[in-house]
C-alpha positions in Angstrom: -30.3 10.7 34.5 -28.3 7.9 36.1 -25.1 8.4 38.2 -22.9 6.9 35.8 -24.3 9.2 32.7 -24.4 12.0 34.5 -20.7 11.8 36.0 -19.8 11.0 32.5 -22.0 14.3 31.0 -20.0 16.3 33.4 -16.6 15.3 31.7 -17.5 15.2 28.4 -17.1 18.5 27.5 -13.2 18.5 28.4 -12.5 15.5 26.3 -15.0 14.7 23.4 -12.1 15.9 21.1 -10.3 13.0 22.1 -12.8 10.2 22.3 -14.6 11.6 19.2 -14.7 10.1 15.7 -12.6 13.0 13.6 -14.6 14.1 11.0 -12.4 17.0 9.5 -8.7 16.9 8.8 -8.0 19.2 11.8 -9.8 17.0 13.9 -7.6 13.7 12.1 -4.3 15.5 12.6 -4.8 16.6 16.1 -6.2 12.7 17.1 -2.9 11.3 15.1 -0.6 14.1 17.0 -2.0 12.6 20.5 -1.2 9.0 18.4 2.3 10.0 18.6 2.5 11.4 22.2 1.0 8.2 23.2 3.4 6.0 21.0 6.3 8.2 22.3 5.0 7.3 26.1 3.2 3.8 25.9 5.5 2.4 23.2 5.1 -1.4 22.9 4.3 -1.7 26.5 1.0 -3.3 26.6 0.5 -2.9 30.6 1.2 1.0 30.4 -1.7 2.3 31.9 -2.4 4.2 29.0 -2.1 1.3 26.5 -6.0 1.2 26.1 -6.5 4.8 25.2 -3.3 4.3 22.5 -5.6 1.3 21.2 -8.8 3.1 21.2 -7.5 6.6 19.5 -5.4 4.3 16.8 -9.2 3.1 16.2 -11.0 6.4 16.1 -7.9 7.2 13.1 -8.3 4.2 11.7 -12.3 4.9 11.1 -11.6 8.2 9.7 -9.0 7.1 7.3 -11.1 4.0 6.1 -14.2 7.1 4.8 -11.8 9.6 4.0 -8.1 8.2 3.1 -7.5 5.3 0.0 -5.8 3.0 1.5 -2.3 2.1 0.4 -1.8 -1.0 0.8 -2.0 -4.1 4.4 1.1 -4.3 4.6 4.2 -2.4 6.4 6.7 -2.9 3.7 4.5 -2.9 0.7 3.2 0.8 1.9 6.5 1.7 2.4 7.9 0.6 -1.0 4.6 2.4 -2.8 5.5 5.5 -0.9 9.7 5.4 -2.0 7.9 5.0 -5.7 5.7 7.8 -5.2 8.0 10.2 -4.0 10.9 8.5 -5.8 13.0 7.8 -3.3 15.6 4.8 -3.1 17.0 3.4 -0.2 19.9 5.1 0.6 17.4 8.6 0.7 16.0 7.0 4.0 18.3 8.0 6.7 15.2 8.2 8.7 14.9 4.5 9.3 18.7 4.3 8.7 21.5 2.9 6.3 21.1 1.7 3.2 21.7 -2.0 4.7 19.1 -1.6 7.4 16.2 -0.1 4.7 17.0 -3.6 2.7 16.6 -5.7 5.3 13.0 -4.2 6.3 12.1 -3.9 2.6 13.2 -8.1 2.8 11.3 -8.6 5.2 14.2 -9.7 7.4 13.7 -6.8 10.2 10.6 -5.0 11.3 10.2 -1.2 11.8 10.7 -0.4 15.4 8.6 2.7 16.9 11.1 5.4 15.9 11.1 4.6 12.2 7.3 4.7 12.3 7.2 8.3 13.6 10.0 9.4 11.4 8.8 7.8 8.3 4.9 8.7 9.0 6.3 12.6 9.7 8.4 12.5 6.2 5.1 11.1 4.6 2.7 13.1 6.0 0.4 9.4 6.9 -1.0 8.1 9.7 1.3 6.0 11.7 -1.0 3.4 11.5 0.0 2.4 8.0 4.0 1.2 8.7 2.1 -0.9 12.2 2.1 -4.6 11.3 -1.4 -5.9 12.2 -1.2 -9.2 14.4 
């Protein structure tokens, strides 16, 4: 075996669970609570050293939710406003993202979610943060 396989055999074993594609809902829930640690440390810094792995465990979720997970919908808000009608919730019954005003505005487009509302709203809905992140 080469050097590099063989250093990498040796590791493996102590972090498969996190560089693995999830393929039970333990497995998904563990990957999307590392999701938030890393969110939580990396935040929108995209020179944290730990940027890449915050990228590469979003798409490890990401595959498992596109097999296993109907999709809401591509964008932020419109997944948001589907989930308020699911749950039938209005704005003022979001204090997680924060007065009635601010809810508006994001619904309006006029303000993006920042990284707190994500982990509160993705908590209260029980989804992948992945689905309030605006793709670029």
């Amino acid at each position: 075996m080469e050097p590099q396989l063989e250093n990498i055999a040796n590791v493996w074993p102590k972090i498969k669970n996190i560089f693995s594609v999830p393929h039970t809902e333990e497995e998904y829930e563990n990957l999307v609570s590392m999701l938030d640690n890393l969110i939580d440390e990396v935040g929108e810094n995209e020179k944290h050293p730990l940027a890449s792995l915050m990228e590469s465990i979003g798409t490890l979720i990401e595959t498992y939710e596109n097999k296993n997970i109907p999709p809401i919908y591509d964008k932020p808000v419109e997944s948001l406003r589907y989930l308020m009608k699911e749950h039938n919730l209005n704005q003022s019954e979001l204090p997680e993202i924060g007065s009635q005003g601010v809810v508006s505005e994001i619904l309006k487009g006029k303000r993006n979610l920042n990284i707190r509302q994500i982990k509160k709203l993705s908590s209260k809905f029980n989804v992948s943060p992945l689905v309030f992140i605006q793709e670029k």
